[in-house]
C-alpha positions as CSV (number, residue, x, y, z in Angstrom):
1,X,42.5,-57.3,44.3
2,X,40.4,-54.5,43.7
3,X,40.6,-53.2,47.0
4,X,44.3,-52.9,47.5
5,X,44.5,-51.2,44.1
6,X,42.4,-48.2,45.2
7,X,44.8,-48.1,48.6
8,X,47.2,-45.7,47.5
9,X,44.5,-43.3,45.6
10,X,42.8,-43.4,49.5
11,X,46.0,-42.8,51.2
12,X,46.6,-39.9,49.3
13,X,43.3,-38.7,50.0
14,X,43.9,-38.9,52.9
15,X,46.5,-36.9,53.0
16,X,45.8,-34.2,50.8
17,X,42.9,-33.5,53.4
18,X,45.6,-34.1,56.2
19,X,47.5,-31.0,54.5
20,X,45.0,-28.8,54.1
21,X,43.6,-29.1,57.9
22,X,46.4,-29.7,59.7
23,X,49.3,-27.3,57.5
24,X,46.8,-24.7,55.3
25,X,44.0,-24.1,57.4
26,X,46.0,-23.8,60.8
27,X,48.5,-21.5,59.2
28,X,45.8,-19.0,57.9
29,X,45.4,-20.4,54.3
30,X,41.7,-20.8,54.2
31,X,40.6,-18.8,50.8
32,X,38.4,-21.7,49.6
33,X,39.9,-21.6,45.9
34,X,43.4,-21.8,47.0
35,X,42.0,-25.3,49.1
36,X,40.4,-26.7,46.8
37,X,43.3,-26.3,43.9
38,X,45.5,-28.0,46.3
39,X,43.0,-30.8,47.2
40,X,42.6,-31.4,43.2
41,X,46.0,-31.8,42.7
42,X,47.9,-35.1,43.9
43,X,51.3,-33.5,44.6
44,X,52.1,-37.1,45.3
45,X,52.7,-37.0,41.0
46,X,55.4,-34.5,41.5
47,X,58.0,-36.0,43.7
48,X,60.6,-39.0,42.9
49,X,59.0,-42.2,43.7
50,X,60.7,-43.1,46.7
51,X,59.3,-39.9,48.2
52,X,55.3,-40.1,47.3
53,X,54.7,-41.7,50.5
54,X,56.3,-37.8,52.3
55,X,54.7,-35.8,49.4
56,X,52.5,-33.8,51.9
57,X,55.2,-33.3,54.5
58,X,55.3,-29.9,55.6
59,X,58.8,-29.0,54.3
60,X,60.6,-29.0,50.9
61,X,61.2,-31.9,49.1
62,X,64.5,-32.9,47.1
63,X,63.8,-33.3,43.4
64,X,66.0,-35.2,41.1
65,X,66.7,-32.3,39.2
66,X,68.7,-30.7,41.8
67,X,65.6,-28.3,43.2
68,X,63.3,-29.0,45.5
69,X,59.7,-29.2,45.6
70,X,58.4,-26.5,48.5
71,X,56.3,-27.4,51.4
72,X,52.5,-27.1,50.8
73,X,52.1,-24.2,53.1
74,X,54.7,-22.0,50.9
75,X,52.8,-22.7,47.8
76,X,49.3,-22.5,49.3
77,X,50.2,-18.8,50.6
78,X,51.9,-17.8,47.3
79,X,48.5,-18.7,45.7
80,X,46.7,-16.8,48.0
81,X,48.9,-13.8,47.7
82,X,49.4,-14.4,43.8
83,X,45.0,-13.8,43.8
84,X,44.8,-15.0,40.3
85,X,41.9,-14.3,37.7
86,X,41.1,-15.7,34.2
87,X,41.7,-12.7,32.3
88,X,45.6,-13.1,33.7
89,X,48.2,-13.7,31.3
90,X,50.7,-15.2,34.0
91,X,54.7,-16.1,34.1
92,X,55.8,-18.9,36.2
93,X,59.5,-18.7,37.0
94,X,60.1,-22.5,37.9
95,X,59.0,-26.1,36.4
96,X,56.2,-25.8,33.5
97,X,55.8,-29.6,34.3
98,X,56.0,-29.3,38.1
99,X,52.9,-29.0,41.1
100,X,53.0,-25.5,41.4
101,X,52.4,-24.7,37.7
102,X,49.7,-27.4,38.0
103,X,47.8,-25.6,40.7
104,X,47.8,-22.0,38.7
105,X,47.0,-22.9,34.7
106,X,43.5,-23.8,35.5
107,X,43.4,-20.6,37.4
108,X,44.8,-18.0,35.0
109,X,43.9,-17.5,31.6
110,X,47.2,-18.1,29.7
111,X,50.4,-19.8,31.7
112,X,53.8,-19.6,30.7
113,X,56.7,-20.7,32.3
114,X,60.5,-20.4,32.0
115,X,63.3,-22.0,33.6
116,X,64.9,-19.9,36.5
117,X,68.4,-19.9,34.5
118,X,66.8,-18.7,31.7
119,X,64.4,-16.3,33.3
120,X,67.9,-14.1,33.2
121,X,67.8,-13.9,29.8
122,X,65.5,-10.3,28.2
123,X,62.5,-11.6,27.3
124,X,59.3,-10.6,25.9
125,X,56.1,-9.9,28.0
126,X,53.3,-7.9,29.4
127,X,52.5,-10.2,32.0
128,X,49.9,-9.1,34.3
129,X,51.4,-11.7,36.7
130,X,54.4,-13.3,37.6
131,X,55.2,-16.1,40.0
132,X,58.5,-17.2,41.3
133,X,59.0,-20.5,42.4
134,X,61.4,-20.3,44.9
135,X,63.3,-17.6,46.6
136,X,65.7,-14.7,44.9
137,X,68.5,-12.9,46.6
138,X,68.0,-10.2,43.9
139,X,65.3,-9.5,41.0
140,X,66.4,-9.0,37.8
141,X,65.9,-6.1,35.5
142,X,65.4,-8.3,32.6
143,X,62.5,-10.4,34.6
144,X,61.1,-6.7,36.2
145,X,60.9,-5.6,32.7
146,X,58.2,-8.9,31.6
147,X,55.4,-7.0,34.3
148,X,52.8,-5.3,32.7
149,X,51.7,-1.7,33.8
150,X,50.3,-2.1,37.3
151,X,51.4,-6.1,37.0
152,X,51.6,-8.5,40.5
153,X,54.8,-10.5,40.8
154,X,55.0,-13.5,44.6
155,X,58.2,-14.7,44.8
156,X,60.0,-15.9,47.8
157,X,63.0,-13.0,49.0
158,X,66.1,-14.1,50.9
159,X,66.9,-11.7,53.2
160,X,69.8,-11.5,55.7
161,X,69.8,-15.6,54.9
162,X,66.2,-15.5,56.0
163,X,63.4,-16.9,53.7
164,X,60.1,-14.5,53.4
165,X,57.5,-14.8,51.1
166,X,57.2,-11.2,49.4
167,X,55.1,-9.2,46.8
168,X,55.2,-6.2,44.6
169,X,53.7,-4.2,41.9
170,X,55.2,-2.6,39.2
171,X,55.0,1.3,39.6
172,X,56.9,2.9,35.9
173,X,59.6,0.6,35.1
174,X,60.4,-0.1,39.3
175,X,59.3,-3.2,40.6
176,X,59.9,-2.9,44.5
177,X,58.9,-6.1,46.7
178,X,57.5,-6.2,50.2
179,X,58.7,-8.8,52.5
180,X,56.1,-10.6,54.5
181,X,55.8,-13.6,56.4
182,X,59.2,-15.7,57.2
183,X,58.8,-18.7,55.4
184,X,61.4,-21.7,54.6
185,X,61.3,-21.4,50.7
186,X,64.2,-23.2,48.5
187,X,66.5,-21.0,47.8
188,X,67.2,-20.3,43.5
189,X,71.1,-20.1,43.0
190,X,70.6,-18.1,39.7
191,X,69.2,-15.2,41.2
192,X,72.3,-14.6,44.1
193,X,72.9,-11.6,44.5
194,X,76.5,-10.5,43.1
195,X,79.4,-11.2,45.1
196,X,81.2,-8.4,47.0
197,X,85.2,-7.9,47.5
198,X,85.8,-7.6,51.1
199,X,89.3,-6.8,52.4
């Protein structure tokens, strides 16, 4: 009895180290922090149940809220870009109750979060770091405006249709965001960029 109780525990063990040697460390995520967050963290508690057995598949993962749940290689490398320290006072863009904002609160010394549709809305904040889970056509001025002086936001950037992981700084009131590696990221309708008329 006891022993097929602790199966699933071992299985996800299993697989947890499965992700970080076989996805993390082979894709150049190897800062020993980010690892051993994501080793700490069953991301098997953050799917629907009939996916925990594919919870450490390396692609996204449909949630039953309509979003999905990004591959483990997206969110290890937004960690390792997001570099973040206990004296941060950190925004998370996405689910307060979801894997990624259970990987940065222990990291970061205050975490909030906000739901992407109502990350639109002017808000107060001097965050020193912002994190967006999942991948903006366009970022808004009312979310630019939450970075503190000097203040670090990762998001994912879709560009041309193409998913890139991306950073920036905030230089005066201008938050400009550098594209970097091409990654498949879910993509968050409520930051589209407008439409345009085309004749």
């Amino acid at each position: 009895m006891t022993i097929t109780e602790d199966r699933p525990s071992a299985s996800s063990g299993a697989a947890r180290r499965a992700m970080i040697d076989s996805q993390l460390r082979t894709s150049g995520v190897n800062e020993p922090w980010v690892l051993a967050a994501m080793a700490s963290v069953p991301r098997e508690d953050f799917v629907p149940a009939a996916m925990r057995s594919a919870a450490y598949i390396d692609r996204a993962i449909p949630l039953e809220n309509g979003r999905s749940l990004a591959a483990p290689l997206v969110q290890g490398k937004m960690l390792a870009e997001a570099a973040p320290k206990p004296t941060d006072w950190a925004l998370l863009v996405g689910d307060g109750a979801g894997y990624l904002a259970a990987l940065l609160r222990p990291l970061v010394g205050t975490l909030d979060t906000v739901d992407p549709a109502d990350a639109l809305a002017t808000g107060a904040g001097d965050y020193a770091l912002i994190v967006i889970d999942g991948a903006v056509e366009v970022l808004p001025d009312a979310l630019a405006a939450r970075l503190g002086a000097d203040g670090r936001i990762v998001t994912g950037l879709v560009l041309r249709g193409v998913t890139r992981l991306a950073v920036g700084r905030k230089a005066g009131t201008d938050v400009s965001l550098l594209p970097l590696a091409e990654l498949g990221i879910p993509i968050l309708p409520e930051f589209a960029a407008p439409k345009r008329w085309s004749f």
